[in-house]
N, C-alpha and C positions, 0 to 999 in steps of 0.2 A: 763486407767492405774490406779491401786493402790495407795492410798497414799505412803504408804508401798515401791514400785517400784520406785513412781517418787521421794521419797525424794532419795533412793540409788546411782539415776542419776543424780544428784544436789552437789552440795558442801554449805555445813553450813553457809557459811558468804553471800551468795549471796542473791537477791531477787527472791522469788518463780515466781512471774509475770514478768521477762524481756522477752523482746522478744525474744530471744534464746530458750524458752522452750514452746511459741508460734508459731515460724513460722521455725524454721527449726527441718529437720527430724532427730530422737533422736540420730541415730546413732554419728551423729554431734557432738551433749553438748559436749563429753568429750574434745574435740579437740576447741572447742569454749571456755570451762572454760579453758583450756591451755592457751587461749589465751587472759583470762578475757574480752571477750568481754560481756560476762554477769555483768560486773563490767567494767562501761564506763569509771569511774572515773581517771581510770591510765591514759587512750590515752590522756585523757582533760589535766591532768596533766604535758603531756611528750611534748602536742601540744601547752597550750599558752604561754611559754618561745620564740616559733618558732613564733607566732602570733604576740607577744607582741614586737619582735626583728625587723619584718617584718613589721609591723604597723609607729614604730620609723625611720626607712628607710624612710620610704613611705615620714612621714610629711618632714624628712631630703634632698628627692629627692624634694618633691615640693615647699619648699622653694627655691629653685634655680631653680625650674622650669621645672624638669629633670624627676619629674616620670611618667614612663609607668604604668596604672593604670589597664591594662588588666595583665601584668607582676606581678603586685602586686597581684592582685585580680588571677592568676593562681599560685601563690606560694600558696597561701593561704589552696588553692584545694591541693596542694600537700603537704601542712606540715599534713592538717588530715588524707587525704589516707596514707601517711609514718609514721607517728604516732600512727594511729591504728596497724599496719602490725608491725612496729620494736618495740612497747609495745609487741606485742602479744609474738616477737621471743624472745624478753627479758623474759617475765615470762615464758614463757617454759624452757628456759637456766635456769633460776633459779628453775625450781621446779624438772628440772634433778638434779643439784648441792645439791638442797636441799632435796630429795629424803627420804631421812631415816630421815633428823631432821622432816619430814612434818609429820610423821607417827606416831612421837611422840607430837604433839600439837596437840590438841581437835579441835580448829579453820580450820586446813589444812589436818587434815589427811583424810578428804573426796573430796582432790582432787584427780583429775584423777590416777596421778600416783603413789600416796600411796594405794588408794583403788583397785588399779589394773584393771580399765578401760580401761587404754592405756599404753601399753608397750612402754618402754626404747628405742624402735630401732622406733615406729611409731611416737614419741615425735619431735626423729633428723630430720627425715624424714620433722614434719611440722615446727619445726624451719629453716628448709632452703628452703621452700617452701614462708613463710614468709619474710624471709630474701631476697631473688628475685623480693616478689614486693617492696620492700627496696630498690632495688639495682637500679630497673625500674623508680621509682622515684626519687631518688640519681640522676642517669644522666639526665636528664630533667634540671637540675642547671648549672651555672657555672665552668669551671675547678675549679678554687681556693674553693667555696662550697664544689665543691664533696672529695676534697683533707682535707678540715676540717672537713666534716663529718668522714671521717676514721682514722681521729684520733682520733676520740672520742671510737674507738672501742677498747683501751688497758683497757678504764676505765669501758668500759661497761664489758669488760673480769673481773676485778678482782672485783666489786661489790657483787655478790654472795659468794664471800668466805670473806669478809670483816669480818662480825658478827663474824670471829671465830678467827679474830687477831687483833681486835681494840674494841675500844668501840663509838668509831664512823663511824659504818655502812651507817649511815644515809649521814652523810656527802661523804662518795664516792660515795652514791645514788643520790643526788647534784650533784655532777661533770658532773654522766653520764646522770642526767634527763633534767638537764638545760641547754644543751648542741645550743638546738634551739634557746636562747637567742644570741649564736654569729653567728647562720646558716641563720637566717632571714634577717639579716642586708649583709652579704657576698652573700645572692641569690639577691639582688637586687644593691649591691654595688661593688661587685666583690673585696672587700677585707673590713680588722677590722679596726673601729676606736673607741674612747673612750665609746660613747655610748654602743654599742654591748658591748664589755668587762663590764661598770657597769651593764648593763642589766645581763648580765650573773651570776656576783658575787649576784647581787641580791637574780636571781632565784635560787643560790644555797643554801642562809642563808633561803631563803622561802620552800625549801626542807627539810632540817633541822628540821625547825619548825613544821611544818606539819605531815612528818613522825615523827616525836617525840611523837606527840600525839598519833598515830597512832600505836604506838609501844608499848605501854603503854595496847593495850586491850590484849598483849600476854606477859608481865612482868616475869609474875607467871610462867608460862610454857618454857619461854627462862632461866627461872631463873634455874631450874630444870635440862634443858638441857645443860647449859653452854652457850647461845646464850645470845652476847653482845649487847648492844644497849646504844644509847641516853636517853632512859626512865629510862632502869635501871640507868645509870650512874647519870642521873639529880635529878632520883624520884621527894621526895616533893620539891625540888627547881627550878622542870621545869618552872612553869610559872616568874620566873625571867628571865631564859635562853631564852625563847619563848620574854621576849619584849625586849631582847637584838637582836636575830632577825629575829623578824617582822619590827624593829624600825632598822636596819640596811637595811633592805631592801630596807622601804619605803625613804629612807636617802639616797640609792644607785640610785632607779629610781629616785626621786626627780632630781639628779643631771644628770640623764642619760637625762629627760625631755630636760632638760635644755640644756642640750653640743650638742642634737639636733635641737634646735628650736621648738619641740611640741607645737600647740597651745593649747588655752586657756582650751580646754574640757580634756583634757590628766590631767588636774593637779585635774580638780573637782573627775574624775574616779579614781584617786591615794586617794583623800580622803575619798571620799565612801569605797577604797578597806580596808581604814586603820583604817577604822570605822567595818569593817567586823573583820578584824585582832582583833581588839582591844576585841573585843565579845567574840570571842575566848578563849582569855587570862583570862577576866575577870569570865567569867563561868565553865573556865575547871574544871573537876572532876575529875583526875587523876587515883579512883579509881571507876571511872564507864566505862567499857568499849562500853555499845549501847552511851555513851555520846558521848566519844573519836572515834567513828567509824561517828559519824555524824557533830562532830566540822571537824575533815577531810576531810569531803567530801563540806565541805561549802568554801575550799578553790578553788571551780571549777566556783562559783560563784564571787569570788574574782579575778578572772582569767580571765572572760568574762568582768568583768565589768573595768577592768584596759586597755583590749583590744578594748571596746565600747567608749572608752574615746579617746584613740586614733587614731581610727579609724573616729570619728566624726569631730576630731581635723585637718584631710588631708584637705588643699585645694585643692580639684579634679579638681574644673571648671581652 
């Protein structure tokens, strides 16, 4: 293939080297970048609220003695497989909605469905093909789970049309991304209690912040288009807003720790992650957008390592 060729088959913000453009056959890509799986970064995103939620169970069930640790450790299998599959149906839902603004941003308009790859009617098609191993997963959980996960579907509906009647998009992107902070806790407790709910507020002021950066590399181009954001609305005063919260979040787990008993390593992995945050803040370049595309993705490390903290913290034996 062409340089020429293979860049046509590609979307501009991605990595020329993932494995999508390695090991599956080409027809594929467009229906794979529908579903960023060329861009891991989302599912990691959508996945350690679910992780982080599920991990705080765990230490909360084995302090009293109570956790099934094969239960644990098969949710876990099931928040990445449903996280990958309901990331994917979510960007595709979204780059339907967003259709005509994609085509107008330098960034997106070499996705699939701006550049006319993949038609409007094949797009539904694999949003509800996605949506099914969703569904397949979803029941494997508890009644009361599967009945919390569907509620999160009004929020996940109106997220895409956000950008065009608030200026806090980001913030409905929170609601629906952080959603596995109360699902992880309710798959192994069979209902919510204070923890799960902090954990969740957390993960959604860590949404916030994150995509604020992240919104920041298309300012210029949302600006033009009328598309609202966080970034525009904060501009140069974001990194104040960013350790309003980062510093809420870490303030919200702090106490989620605590309301479940987490042991000792749960609290070292919360200051490593607030030592990541803090990096963050202190280096942002607001007007560099390769900066801002990779201070955001350093949140996925921030995410493993708040999750290795807890997970160290279970007494299994």
């Amino acid at each position: 293939m062409t340089h020429e060729a293979f860049s046509s088959a590609r979307v501009s913000d991605a990595p020329s080297d993932n494995w999508v453009y390695r090991f599956l056959p080409r027809p594929v890509w467009p229906y794979a970048q529908l579903a960023r799986w060329d861009r891991p970064i989302g599912w990691q995103l959508l996945m350690w609220p679910c992780f982080w939620s599920s991990a705080l169970a765990a230490n909360a069930l084995a302090g009293e003695g109570r956790l099934n640790a094969w239960l644990f450790l098969g949710h876990l299998l099931l928040f990445f497989i449903g996280s990958v599959a309901m990331r994917g149906a979510g960007c595709t839902y979204n780059d339907l909605v967003d259709h005509k603004i994609d085509m107008e941003v330098a960034r997106t308009r070499s996705r699939p469905l701006p550049s006319g790859r993949v038609s409007r009617g094949a797009a539904k098609l694999f949003i509800l093909a996605q949506m099914l191993v969703g569904l397949a997963v979803l029941l494997s959980f508890n009644g009361f789970a599967i009945g919390l996960a569907l509620a999160s579907l009004l929020v996940v509906a109106i997220y895409p049309f956000a950008k065009r009647f608030t200026d806090w998009p980001q913030f409905f992107l929170g609601l629906a991304f952080s959603w596995g902070g109360l699902m992880g806790w309710a798959g192994l407790f069979g209902t919510l209690s204070l923890p799960a709910v902090l954990t969740y507020v957390a993960a959604v002021v860590w949404t916030i912040g994150y995509d604020t950066i992240y919104a920041h590399q298309d300012k210029e181009d949302d600006a033009l288009i009328g598309v609202r954001s966080t970034a525009r609305l904060f501009a140069e005063d974001t990194r104040i807003w960013l350790i309003g919260f980062y510093g809420l979040m870490l303030l919200l787990l702090l106490a989620a720790f605590a309301f479940a008993g987490a042991g000792f390593p749960a609290y070292i992995g919360l200051a490593a992650a607030a030592a990541l945050l803090a990096y963050q803040i202190i280096v942002l370049d607001i007007d560099n957008p390769d900066q801002c595309l990779a201070l955001f993705k350093m949140n996925t490390p921030v995410g493993i390592i708040l999750f290795l903290g807890l997970l160290v913290a279970i007494p299994f034996a």
